[in-house]
N, C-alpha and C positions, 0 to 999 in steps of 0.2 A: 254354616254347615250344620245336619240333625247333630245334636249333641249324642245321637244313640249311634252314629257312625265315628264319633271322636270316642267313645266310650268304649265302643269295641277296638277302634285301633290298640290305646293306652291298655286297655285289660291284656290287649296279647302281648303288646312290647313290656308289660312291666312283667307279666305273668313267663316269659322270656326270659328271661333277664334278672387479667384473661387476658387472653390473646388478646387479637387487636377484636374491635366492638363494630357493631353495624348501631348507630345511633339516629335514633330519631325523636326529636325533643322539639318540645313549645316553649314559643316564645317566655323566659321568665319574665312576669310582672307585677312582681308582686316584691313589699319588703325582702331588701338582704338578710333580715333576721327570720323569715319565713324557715330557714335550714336549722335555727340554734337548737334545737329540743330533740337533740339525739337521743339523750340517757334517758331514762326515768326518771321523771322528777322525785326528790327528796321529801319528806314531810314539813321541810323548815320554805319550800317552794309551790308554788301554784304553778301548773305546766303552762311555757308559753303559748302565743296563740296558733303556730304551725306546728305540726308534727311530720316529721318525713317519717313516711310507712315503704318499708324496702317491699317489694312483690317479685321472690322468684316463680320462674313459672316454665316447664317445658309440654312437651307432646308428641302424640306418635312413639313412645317407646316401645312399643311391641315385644316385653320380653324378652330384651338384648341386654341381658344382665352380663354377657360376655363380650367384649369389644369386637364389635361387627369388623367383618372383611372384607376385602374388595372396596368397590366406589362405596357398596356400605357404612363403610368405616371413616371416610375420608370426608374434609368438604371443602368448597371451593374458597379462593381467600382475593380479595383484590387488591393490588398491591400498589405505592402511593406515583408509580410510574405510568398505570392503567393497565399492566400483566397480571397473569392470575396465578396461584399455585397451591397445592392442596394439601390440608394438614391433618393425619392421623387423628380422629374423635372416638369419642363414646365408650363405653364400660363402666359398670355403677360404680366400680372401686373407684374409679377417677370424677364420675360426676358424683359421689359424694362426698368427694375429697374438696372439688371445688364449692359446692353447694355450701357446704357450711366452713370456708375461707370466705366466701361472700358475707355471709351471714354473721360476721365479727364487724364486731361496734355497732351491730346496728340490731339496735333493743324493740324495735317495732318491724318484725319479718315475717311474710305470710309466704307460703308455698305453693302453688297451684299447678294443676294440671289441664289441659284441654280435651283429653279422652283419646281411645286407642292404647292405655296402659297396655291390656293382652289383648293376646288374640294374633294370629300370625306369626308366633312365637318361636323363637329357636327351638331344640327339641331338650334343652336343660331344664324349660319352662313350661312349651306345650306340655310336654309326658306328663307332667303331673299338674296339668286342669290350670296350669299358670300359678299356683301358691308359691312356688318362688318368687314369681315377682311382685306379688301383693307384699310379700314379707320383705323383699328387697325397698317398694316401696313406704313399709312401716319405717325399717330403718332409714331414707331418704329424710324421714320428720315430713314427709307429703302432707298438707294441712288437709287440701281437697282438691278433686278432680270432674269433672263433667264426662259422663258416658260416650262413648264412640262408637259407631256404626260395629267394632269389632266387639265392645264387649256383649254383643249380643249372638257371637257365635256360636257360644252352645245354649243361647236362649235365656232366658228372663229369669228361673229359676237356679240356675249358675250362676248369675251374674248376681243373683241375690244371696249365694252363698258364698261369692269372694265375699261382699262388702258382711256381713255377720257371720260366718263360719261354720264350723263342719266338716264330716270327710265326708268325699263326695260315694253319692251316692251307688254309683256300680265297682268304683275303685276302692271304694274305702278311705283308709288313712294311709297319705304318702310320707313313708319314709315311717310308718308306726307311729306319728304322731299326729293328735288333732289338730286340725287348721283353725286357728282363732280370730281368720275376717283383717279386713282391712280397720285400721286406726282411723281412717280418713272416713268421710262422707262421698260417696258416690252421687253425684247429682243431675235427676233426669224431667228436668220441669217440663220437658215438651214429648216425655214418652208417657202413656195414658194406657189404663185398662182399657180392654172395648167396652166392657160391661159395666165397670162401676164410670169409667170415665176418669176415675183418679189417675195422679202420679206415681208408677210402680217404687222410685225411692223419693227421697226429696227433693223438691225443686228447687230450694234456696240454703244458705248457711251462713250464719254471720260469724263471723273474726271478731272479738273484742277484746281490749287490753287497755286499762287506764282511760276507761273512759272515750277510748275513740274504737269506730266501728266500722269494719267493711261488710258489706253484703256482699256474696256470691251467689249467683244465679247461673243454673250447667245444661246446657243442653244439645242435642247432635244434630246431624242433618237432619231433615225433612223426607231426605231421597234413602234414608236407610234400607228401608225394603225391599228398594231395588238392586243391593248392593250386597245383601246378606241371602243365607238360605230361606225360603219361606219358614223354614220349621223355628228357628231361631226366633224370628218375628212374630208367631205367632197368639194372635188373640191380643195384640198390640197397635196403639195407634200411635202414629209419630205426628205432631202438629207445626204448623209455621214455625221457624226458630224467631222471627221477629215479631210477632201478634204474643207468640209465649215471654218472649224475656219482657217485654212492653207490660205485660200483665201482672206477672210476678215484679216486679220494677215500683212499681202503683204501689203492690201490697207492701216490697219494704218500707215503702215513701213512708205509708199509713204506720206503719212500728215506730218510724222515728231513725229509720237507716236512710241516709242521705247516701253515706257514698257506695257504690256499687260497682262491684266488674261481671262482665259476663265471662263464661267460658265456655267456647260454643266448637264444637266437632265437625267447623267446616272452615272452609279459608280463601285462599288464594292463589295467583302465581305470580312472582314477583319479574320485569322484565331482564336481571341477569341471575344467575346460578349463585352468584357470591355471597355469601350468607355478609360481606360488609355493602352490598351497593346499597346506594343511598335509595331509595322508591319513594321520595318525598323530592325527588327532581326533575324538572323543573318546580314543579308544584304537590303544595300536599297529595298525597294519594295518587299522583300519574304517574309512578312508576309500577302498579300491581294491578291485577284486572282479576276475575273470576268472580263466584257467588260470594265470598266475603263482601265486595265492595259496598251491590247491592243492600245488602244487612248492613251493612256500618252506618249507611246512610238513611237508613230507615228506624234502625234502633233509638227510643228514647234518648233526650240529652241528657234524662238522669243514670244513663249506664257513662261511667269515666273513663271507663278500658274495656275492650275487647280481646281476651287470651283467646286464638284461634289455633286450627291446627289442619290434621284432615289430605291436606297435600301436600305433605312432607318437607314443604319449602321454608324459608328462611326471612321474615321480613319484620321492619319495627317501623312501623307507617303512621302517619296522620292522613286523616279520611273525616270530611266536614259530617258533622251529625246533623241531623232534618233542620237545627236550629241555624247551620253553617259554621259550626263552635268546629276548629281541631280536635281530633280525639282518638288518640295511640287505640291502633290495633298492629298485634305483633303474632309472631309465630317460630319458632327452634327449630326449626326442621323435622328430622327427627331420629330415633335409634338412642337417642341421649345424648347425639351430637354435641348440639349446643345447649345453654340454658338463658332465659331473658333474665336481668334485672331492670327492676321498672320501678321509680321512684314514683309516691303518688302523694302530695303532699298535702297533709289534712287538715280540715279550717275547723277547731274548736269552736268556734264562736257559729259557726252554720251547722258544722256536723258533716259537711261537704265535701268535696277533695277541690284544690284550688287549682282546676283544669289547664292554667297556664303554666305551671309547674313541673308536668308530671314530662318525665324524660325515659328513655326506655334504651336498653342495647342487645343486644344478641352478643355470648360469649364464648367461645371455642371449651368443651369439655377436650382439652389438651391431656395426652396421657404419658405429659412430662412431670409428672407431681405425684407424690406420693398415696400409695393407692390405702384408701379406705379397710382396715383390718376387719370389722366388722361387715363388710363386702366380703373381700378374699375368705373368708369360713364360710360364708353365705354358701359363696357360689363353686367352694370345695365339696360342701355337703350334698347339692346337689349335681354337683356333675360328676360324683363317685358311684350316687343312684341313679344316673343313667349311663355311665362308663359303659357297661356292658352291649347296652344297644347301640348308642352312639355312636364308637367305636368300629363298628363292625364294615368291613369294606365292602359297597356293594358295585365297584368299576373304575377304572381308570378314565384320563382323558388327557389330550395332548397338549393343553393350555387352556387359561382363563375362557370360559364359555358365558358372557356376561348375558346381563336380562333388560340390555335397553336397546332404545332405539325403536323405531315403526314395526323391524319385524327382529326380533331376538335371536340371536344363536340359542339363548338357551328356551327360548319359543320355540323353534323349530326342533329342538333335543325331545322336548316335553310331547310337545304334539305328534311325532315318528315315534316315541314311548308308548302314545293312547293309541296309534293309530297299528301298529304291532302287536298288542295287548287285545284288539278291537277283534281284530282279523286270527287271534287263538280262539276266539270264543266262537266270534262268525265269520268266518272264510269269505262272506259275500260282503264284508265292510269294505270302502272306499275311502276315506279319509277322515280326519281329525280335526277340531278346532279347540283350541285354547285360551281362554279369556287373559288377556297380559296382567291385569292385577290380582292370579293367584300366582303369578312368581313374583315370588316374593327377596330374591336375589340370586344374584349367577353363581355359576360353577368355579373355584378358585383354583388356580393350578396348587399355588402354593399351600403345602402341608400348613394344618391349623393345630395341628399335636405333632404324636408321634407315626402318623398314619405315615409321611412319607408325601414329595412331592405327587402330584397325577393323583394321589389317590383319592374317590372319593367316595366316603365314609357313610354310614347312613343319616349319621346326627345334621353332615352338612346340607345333604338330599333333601332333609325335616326340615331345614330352614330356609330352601329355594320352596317346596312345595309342603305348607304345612295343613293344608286345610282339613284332609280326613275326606274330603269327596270321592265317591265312587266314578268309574269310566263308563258310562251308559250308552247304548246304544238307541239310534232312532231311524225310522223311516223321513227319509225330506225329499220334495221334487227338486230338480232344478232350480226353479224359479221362486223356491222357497231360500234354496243354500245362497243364492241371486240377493237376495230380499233383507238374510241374515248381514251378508255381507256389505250390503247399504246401510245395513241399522248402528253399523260401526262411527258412521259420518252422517249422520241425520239423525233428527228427531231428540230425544234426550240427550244421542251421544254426539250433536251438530256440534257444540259450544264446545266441547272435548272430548274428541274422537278417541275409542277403546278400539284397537288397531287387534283384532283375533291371528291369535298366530297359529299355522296351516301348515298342516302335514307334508311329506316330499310327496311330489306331481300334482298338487292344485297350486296353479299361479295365477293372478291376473296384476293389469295394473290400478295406479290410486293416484287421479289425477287431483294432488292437490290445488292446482289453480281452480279449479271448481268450488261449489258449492253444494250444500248437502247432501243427498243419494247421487246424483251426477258424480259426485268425485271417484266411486266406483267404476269405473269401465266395464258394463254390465260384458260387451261380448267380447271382452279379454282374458273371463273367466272360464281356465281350463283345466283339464285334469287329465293328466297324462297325454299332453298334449292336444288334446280334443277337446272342442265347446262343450261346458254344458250344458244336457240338452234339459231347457226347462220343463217337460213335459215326464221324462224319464226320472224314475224315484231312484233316492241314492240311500245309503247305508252309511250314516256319518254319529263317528264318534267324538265323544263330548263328555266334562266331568257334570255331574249330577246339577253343578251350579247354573251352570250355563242352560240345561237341560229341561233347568225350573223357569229360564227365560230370565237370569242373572243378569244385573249389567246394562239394561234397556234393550238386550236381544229377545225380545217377544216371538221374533218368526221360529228361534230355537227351540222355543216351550210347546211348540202347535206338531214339533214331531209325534208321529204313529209308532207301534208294533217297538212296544221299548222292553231294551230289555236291560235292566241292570246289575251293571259288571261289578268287578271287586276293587278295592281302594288305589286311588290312583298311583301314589307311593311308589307302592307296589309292584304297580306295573311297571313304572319308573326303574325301579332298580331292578327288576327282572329285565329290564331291556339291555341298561348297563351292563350287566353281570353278561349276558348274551354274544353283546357287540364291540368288549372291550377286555385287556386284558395286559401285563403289567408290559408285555413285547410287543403288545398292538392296542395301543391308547384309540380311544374314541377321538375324532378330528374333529377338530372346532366345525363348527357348520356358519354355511357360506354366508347365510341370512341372504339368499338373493330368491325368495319367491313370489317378493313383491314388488312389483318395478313401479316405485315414486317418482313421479312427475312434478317437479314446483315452479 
């Protein structure tokens, strides 16, 4: 999103205003005494020749310093009969309650992250530029993290005053105080000037302690560009994530860093929801499929672990490296869900990690434990400085309006929001589309304060749609809206279809037994009932992202006669406020404008 449309949101709202484990481990072979060398060795001792090095590591936390709601909050759990059942997660007071329970007895602990810290952010964090949760993650002890497609939402120069500080530049200083940067290293080895061709921050960070040493090496997708604002990206080049870490890999070698992890801002999906299924069954790595796999299998045999993230999912996997050697890639899900611990145990005498050792789990951030005090001030301090907007009611609703599935209830909320807002400005608009990864979660019935069951608040509204995008308008023929609506199941979005969700009166169906643009039903797309006529130009509104050809919707970007509207939020809760009210709640919506075929 332009950082100069987040900057004017924030200027006016401020100006306003464990559990059980999913385990996946190699074969040990090595010495039983490989484990003894927990403590620090004494001066009257030579350290033995293994050292176990604890690595926790999570991802995707998106500035959910509050215990997310709904399925947000929840995750799946499998249970030893083959049933599943879901257990309350996430909130920093709890994940740094656990993080450092983990972190006892074990005197060789490094932290990591996989990228996506902000960006998408509740509005305790959004409002102010995310330094709540860089400070939340100072307090975590976060060693380092690798850049994510999101921390490039307000651009490269933000993103370079989380990690060194400052008050930002049109808001000032949040809360009266100066921002003093992240503790941690932000690590971007595969994002590049255009000009100089350098790395905008560092590409690698080594860990060391008595003599043993990890290297980290951080980097994000390839496809970010197509995933972010252009403005964001701008004058940026994103490179292979496997040609980069492969590169940088060599130059640790050449220092004398043998062991190394990567931490890379793309992933996987594992084949069950259950953050415990095994995905190393029948065989290593045949339980997860996506662009992690590829990378795993390509990356050097001198990376030992792969911190991943990226698709929110859950997995502690083994994936043969080019040599055919096992080698742990894992992922937390995310919100702060879960956390990984990942034993990686280190060979003094090579300087190496002794790759049949290393064992890995995913653990429930449970919020049966006693919550972190230094959190609970944390996130008092700031949620007193947004109370005022947060707080503020802008509509009722009749029940939970969630944000999954092919087509959303809260899809369809969002898009009769754009598409009501479309039609104030220009009377001759036709309908809406909505890209499903800027809802960012549904509508909870249940009161998160004291707002009251139904109610919903504007803080909660900021954390289903937090982007700061404008509602734009564009001229498309037919057989352009035709074209967009193929580009969902083809082309970039074949391998993972981005399902746009669609204003009331455009339906057609989506034959997924097909294959790529075919799975469209080109002449089943109608709109109030009648064909569209591909020849006939329509008036279709769209938030600013989509607009720019977001997403791998390229036919979106080719619109005419544009004209851009005011922040989508906004339009949001003016439609709310409109259509809803404390004796006639807003109705769940039916989610039937797309008729799925399988």
């Amino acid at each position: 999103m332009p950082p100069t449309i987040r900057s004017r949101r924030s200027h006016r709202l401020l100006a306003a205003a464990a559990g059980l484990a999913t385990v996946g481990a190699l074969a040990a072979a090595i010495p039983a005494s490989a484990h003894q060398d927990k403590a620090t060795p004494s001066h009257h001792q030579s350290p033995g020749r293994y050292q176990d090095v604890q690595l926790l590591s999570f991802n995707d936390l998106h500035g959910n310093l509050e215990p997310p709601t709904g399925s947000s909050g929840r995750v799946t759990e499998l249970q030893a009969d083959g049933t599943t059942k879901t257990v309350d997660a996430g909130g920093v007071e709890y994940l740094a309650t656990h993080l450092r329970n983990a972190r006892q007895g074990n005197k060789y602990s490094i932290t990591a992250a996989a990228g996506d810290m902000v960006g998408a952010s509740p509005l305790i964090s959004g409002l102010f530029h995310d330094e709540p949760t860089i400070e939340a993650l100072n307090g975590l002890d976060l060693d380092v993290t690798s850049v994510g497609n999101h921390e490039f939402d307000e651009g490269a120069k933000e993103l370079a005053r989380l990690q060194k500080g400052g008050c930002h530049p049109t808001d000032g200083c949040s809360g009266g105080q100066k921002f003093t940067g992240a503790d941690f290293p932000y690590l971007a080895a595969n994002v590049t000037d255009e000009k100089s061709g350098k790395p905008i921050l560092k590409p690698y960070w080594v860990w060391k302690k008595n003599g043993v040493k990890v290297g980290f090496i951080g980097v994000t997708l390839e496809g970010t560009p197509n995933i972010v604002s252009a403005e964001g990206v701008k004058g940026l080049k994103f490179g292979d994530e496997v040609e980069t870490i492969n590169k940088y890999a060599r130059e640790l070698q050449r220092q004398g860093v043998k062991s190394i992890v990567a931490l890379i801002h793309e992933g996987g999906s594992p084949a069950s929801t259950a953050y415990n299924y095994d995905c190393d069954s029948p065989g290593a790595g045949d339980g997860i499929s996506g662009p992690i796999v590829d990378i795993a299998k390509n990356v050097t045999p001198a990376v030992d672990a792969l911190i991943t993230g990226h698709t929110h999912q859950a997995y502690a996997c083994t994936i043969p490296d080019p040599a055919g050697r096992p080698r742990m890639v894992t992922s937390a899900s995310s919100f702060g869900r879960l956390y990984t611990d990942t034993t990686l145990t280190y060979d003094r005498w090579t300087g190496d990690i002794a790759r049949t050792a290393v064992k890995s789990a995913n653990h429930v951030v449970t919020r049966d434990v006693a919550k972190a005090a230094d959190m609970t001030t944390l996130i008092t301090k700031w949620k007193t400085l947004s109370a005022p907007v947060a707080s503020r009611p802008i509509g009722y609703i009749a029940g939970d309006i969630g944000n999954t599935g092919t087509e959303s209830q809260a899809g369809d909320l969002i898009a009769d929001a754009q598409l009501a807002y479309a039609k104030s400005v220009d009377p001759e608009a036709d309908l809406a589309l909505m890209n499903p990864g800027g809802i960012r979660a549904g509508f909870t019935y249940t009161a998160s304060g004291g707002e009251g069951d139904g109610v919903v608040t504007y803080g909660e509204a900021y954390t289903v749609q937090p982007f700061a995008n404008t509602v734009n308008l564009v001229d498309l023929t037919g057989a352009q809206v035709i074209t967009a609506l193929q580009q969902q199941v083809s082309g970039a979005n074949e391998a993972s279809p981005k399902i746009l969700q669609i204003s009331r009166g455009l339906t057609y169906t989506l034959d997924l037994t097909k294959t790529g643009a075919a799975r469209v039903v080109a002449d089943s797309v109608k709109l109030d009932g009648t064909a569209i006529d591909p020849a006939a130009t329509y008036r279709v509104a769209m938030n600013s992202f989509l607009a720019g050809g977001g997403d791998g919707f390229a036919e979106l970007g080719k619109g005419g006669n544009v004209l851009v509207g005011g922040d989508d939020l906004a339009a949001l809760g003016t439609y709310l406020t409109a259509n809803s009210s404390a004796a006639s709640p807003y109705a769940v919506p039916a989610a039937d404008r797309i008729t799925v075929l399988k």
